[in-house]
C-alpha positions in Angstrom: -34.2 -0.8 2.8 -31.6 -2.7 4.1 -28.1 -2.3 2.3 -27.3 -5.9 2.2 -30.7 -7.1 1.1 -30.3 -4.1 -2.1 -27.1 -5.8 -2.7 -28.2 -9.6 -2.7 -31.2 -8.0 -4.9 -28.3 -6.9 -8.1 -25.8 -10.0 -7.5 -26.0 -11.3 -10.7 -24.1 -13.8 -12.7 -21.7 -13.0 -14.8 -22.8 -14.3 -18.5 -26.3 -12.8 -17.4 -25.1 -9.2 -16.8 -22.8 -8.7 -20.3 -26.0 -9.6 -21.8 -27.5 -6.3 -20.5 -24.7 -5.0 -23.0 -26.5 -4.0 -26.5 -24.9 -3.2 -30.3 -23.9 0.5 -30.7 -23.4 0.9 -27.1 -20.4 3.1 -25.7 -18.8 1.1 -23.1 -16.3 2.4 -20.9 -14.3 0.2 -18.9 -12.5 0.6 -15.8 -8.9 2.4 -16.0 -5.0 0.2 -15.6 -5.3 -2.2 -12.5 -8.5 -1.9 -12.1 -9.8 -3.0 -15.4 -12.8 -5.6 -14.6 -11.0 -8.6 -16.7 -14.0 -10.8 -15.6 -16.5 -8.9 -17.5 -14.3 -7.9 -20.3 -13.5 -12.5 -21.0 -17.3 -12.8 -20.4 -18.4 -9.7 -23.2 -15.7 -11.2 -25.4 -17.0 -14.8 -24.9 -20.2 -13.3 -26.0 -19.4 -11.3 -29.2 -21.8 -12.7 -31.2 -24.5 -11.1 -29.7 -22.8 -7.5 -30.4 -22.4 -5.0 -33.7 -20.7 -1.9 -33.2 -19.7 -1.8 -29.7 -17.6 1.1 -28.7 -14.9 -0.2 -25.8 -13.5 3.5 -24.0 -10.4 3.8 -21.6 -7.2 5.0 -20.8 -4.0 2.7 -20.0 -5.2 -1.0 -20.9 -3.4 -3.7 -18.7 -5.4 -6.9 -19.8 -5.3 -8.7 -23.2 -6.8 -6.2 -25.4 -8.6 -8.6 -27.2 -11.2 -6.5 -28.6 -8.6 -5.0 -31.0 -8.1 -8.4 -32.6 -9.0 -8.3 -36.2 -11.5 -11.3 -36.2 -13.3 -8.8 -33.6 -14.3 -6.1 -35.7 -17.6 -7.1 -37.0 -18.4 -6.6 -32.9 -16.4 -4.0 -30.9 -14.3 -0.7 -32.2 -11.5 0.7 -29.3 -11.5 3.9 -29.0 -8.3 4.5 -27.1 -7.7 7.7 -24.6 -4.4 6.7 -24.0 -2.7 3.6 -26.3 -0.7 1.0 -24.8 0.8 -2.7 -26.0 -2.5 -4.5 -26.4 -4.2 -1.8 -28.3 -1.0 -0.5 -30.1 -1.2 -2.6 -33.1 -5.2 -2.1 -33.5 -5.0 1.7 -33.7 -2.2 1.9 -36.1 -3.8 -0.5 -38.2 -6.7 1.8 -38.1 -9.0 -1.2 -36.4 -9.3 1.5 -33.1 -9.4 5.3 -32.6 -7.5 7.2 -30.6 -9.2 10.5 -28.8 -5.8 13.1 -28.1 -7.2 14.6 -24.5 -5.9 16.1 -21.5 -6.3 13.5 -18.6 -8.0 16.0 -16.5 -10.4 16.4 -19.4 -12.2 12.9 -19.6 -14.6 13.3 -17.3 -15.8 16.7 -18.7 -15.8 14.5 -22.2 -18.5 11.9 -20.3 -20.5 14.5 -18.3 -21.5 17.1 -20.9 -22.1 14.6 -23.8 -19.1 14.4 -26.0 -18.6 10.8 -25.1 -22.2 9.9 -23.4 -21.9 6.6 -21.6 -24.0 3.9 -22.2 -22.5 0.9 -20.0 -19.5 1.1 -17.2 -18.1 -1.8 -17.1 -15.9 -1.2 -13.2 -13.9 -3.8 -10.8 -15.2 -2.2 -6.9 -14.0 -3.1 -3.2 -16.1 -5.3 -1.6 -18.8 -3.1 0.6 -18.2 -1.6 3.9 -20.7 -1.4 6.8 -22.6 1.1 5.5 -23.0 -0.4 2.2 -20.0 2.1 0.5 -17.9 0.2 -2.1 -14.8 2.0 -2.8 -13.1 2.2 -6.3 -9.8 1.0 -5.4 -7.0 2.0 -7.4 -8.6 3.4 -10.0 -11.1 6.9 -9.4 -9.4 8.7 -12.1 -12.1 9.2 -15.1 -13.8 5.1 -13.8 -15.8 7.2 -11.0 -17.0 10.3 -12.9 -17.7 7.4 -15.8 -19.9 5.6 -13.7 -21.7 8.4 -12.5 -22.7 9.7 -16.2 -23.7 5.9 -17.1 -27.3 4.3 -18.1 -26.5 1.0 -16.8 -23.4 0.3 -14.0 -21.9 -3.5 -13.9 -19.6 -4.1 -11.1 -17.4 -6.5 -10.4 -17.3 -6.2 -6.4 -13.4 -8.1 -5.8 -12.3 -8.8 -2.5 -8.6 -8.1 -3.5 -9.7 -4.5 -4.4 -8.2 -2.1 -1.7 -10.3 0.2 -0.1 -8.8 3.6 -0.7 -10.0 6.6 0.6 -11.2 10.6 -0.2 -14.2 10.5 -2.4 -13.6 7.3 -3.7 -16.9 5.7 -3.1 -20.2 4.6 -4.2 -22.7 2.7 -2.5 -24.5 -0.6 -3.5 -27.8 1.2 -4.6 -26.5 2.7 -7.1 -25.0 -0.3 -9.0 -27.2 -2.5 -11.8 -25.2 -5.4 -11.6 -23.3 -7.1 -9.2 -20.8 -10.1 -10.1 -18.9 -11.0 -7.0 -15.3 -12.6 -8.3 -12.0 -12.8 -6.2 -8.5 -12.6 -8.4 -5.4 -10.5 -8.0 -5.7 -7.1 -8.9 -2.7 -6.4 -11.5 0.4 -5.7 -10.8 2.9 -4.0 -12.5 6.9 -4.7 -11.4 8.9 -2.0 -10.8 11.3 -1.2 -13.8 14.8 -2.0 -14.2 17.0 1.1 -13.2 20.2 1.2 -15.7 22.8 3.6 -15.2 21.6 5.9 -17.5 19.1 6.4 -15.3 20.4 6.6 -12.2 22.3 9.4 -13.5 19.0 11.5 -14.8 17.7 10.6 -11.6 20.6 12.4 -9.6 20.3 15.1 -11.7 16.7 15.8 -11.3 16.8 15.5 -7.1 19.2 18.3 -7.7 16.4 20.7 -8.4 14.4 19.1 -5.3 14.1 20.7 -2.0 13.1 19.4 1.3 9.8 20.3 1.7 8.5 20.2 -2.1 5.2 18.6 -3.2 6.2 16.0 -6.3 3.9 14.5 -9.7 5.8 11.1 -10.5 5.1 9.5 -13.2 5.6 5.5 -13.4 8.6 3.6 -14.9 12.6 3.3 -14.7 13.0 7.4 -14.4 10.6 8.5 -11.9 11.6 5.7 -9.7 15.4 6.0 -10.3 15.0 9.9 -8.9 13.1 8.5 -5.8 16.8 6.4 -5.3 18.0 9.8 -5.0 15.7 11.6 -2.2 16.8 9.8 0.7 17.9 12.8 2.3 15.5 15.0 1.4 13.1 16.2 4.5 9.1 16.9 4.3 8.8 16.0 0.8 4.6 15.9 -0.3 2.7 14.1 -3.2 -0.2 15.5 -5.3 0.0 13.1 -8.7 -2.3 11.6 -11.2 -0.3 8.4 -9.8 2.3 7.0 -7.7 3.7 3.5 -7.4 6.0 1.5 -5.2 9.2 3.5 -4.7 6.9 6.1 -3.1 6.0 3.9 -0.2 9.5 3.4 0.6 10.2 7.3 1.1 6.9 7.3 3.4 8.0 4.2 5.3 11.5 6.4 5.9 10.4 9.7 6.5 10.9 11.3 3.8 7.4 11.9 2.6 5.2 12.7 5.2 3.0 15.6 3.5 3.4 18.3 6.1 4.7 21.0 4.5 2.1 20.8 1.7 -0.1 23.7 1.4 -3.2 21.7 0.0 -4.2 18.5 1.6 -1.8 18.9 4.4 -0.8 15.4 5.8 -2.4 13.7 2.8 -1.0 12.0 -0.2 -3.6 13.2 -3.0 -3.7 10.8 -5.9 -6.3 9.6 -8.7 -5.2 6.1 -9.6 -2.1 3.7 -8.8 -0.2 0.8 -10.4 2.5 -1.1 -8.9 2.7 -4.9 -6.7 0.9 -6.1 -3.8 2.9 -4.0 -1.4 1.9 -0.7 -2.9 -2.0 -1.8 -2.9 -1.4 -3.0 0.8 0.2 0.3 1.6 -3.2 1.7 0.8 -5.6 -0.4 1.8 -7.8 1.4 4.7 -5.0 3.9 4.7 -5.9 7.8 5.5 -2.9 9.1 4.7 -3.6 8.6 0.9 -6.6 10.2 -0.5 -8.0 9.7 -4.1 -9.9 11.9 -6.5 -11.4 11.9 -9.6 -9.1 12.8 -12.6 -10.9 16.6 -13.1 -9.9 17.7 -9.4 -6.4 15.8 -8.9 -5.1 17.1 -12.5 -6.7 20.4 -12.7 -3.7 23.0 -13.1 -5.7 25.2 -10.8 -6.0 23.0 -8.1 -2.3 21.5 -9.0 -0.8 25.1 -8.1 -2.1 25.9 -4.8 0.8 23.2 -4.0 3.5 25.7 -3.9 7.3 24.6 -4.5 5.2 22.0 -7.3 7.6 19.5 -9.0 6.7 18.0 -11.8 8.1 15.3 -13.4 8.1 13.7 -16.8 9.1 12.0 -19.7 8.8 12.4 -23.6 10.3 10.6 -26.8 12.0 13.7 -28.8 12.6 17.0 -28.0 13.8 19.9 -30.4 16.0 22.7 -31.0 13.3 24.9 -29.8 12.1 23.0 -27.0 8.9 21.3 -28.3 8.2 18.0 -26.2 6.9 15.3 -28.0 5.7 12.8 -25.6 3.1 10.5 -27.0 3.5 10.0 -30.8 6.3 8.6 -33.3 6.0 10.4 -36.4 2.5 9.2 -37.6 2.5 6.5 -35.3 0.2 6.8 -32.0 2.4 5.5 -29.4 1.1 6.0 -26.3 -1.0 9.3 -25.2 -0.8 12.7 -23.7 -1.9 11.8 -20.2 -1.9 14.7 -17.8 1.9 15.7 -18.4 0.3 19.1 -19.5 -1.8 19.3 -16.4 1.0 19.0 -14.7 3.5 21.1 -16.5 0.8 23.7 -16.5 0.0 22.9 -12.3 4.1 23.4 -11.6 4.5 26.2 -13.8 1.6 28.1 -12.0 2.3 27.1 -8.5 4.5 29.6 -6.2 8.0 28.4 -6.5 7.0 25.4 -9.1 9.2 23.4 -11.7 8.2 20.8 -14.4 11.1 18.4 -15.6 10.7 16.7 -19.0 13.3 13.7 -18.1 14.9 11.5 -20.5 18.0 9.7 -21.6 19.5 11.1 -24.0 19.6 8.7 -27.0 17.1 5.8 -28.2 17.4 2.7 -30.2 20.1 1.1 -28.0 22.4 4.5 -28.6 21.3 4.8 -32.6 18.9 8.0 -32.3 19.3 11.0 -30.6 16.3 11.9 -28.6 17.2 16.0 -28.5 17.1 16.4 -32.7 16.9 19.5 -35.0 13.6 18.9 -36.5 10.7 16.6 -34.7 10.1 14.0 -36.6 7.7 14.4 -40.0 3.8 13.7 -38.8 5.1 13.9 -35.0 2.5 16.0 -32.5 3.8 18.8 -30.1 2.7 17.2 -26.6 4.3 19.7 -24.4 4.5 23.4 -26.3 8.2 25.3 -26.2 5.8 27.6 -24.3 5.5 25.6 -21.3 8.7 23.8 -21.7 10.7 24.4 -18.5 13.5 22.2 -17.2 15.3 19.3 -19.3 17.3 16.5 -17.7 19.3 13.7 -19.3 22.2 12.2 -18.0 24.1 14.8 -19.4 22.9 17.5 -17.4 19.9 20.1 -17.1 18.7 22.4 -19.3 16.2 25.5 -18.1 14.8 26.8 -20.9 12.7 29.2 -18.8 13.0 32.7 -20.1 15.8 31.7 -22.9 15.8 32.9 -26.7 15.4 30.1 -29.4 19.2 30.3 -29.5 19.7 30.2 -25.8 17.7 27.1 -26.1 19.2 25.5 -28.7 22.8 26.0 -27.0 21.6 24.8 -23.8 20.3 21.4 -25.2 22.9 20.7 -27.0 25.0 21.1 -24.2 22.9 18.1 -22.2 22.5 15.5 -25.6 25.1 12.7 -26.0 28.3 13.8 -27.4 28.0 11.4 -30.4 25.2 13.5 -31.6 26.9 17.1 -30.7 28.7 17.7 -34.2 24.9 17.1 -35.9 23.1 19.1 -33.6 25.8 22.1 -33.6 26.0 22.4 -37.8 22.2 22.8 -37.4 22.1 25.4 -35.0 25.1 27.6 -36.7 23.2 27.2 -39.8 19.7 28.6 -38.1 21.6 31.5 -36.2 24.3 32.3 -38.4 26.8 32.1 -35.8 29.8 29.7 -34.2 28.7 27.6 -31.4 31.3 28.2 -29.0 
């Protein structure tokens, strides 16, 4: 049968398909830009035909609004990773949070821990053939879709197409609502100079022809200020965003010195502006994968000379990283920083960096502290802990004793912090810091 006649034979409209939707149903929605913010106003518009339903993703970009507490009687969150519009739900115990490994998720859909009952996914409108792509987002949205009973898709014409095995074609869609809005766009960060200087120091311990993870936000993009003269650098990250484009656009990053996917930039979702999702419309230089094979410390460390690099809110005497929690509070999630700690640490000549300024709270806490903080998880263990950067300096705590460790960060936190740190670690070792 003809693609485009299978594909006139699903277009559905859009009250019609969240409908298909029943109480006690697991939904999972797709991931960060590529949430389908169509369907999620039309199922919250409809509420009142729902008991129970259980709304599953990662980063949430849209409204949220199914945390709200006038929307309990009809949807529970159950957040993978916590941002601003579920934030307030979880911690006021109106959402769950699942701790997981990024690279994890899909294993959670595909042997049954999480089965899916409805993907809710925002697609690229179809090519020739009949192949829509999943944009921005393949990440756990593709292996989702795959486990799912019933598939709704929003098919936008502002959706790039990206390629790799990105793809899925019309027939195996339920629903099709055809919409056209701006996928979202996240602006690049302000860069203070705290940051610049973190970023200096971490293109210090980057050589020309490494492969790099970045992560998103002021950091990551205020070391990419600082690899302009860098030659033959490669990406293999969970994601990348606009300050990438600039180093391919210069030279800088052209992938061939990689030793997996040489010439390619291997990624599994993306968030930035309209120039980033222009960079990668139709572009085969970029290549995306679902979450389990782009996060995968084993496929991570056939990239040899692997940098990784990250960010965390506290880090201790001994080195633990905690990334993704404030004491009790679930702040954010753990992402695939371990994936990728894990993927460095493995790979021949590899390096993870936990990057971070060194105080919080406009100057009023110091992020490297003797104890974490009461009800705090470990994100990163003092195991896997290798390089620390703030703008004080860098820390390798490869190989070091705990009090090796401890005089090393101490050396890198903010001097008005110092005397507190220093009375803690000659109390624990019984000798003067000197």
């Amino acid at each position: 049968m003809d693609w485009k006649k299978i594909y006139k034979s699903k277009l559905t409209k859009l009250e019609d398909a969240v409908k298909k939707i029943k109480s006690r149903d697991r939904v999972v929605t797709g991931h960060a830009a590529a949430e389908p913010q169509k369907l999620i106003d039309a199922m919250i518009r409809n509420k009142d035909q729902y008991e129970d339903v259980e709304i599953v993703h990662m980063v949430p970009l849209g409204k949220g609004e199914y945390t709200h507490p006038e929307m309990a009687p009809h949807f529970r969150h159950n957040a993978l990773f916590v941002g601003g519009s579920t934030r307030q739900g979880v911690a006021e115990a109106r959402a769950d949070y699942t701790p997981c490994f990024f690279t994890e998720i899909p294993r959670l859909f595909k042997e049954g821990y999480l089965p899916v009952d409805v993907a809710l996914i925002q697609l690229s409108r179809p090519d020739e053939h009949g192949y829509c792509s999943f944009g921005v987002s393949n990440d756990y949205t593709k292996p989702a879709t795959e486990c799912a009973k019933l598939v709704i898709a929003e098919v936008n014409d502002h959706m790039p197409r990206t390629m790799g095995d990105s793809f899925i074609h019309v027939s195996d869609l339920d629903c099709i609502i055809e919409t056209s809005y701006p996928i979202i766009e996240l602006n690049p960060p302000k860069i203070g100079d705290v940051e610049k200087a973190i970023g200096e120091n971490c293109a210090t311990l980057i050589n020309d022809g490494d492969t790099l993870q970045l992560g998103i936000g002021a950091i990551p993009d205020a070391v990419l200020l600082f690899l302009k003269d860098k030659k033959d650098l490669g990406i293999h990250s969970e994601m990348f965003s606009d300050g990438v484009v600039e180093l391919v656009e210069s030279g800088v990053v052209n992938n061939k010195r990689k030793t997996l996917h040489k010439d390619k930039m291997i990624v599994t979702f993306l968030m930035g502006t309209q120039r980033l999702y222009d960079f990668v419309n139709n572009n085969p230089s970029v290549e995306m994968y679902s979450v389990d094979y782009v996060n995968n410390p084993y496929v991570i460390m056939q990239n040899e000379n692997m940098v990784s690099i990250n960010s965390c809110i506290q880090v201790d005497l001994m080195g633990q990283v905690v990334s993704d929690t404030i004491g009790l509070k679930q702040f954010s999630g753990v992402g695939g920083q371990i994936d990728y700690v894990r993927g460095a640490s493995l790979s021949k000549g590899g390096k993870s960096i936990i990057a971070i300024p060194s105080t919080a709270s406009k100057g009023k806490l110091s992020r490297i502290v003797p104890f974490i903080d009461e009800g705090a998880a470990v994100t990163t263990s003092r195991n896997d802990v290798h390089y620390i950067v703030t703008e004080y300096g860098i820390a390798n705590l490869r190989g070091k004793t705990l009090k090796e460790r401890g005089r090393a960060l101490i050396q890198i936190a903010h001097p008005d912090f110092k005397p507190m740190l220093i009375e803690e670690w000659e109390r624990r070792f019984c000798t003067k810091f000197e």
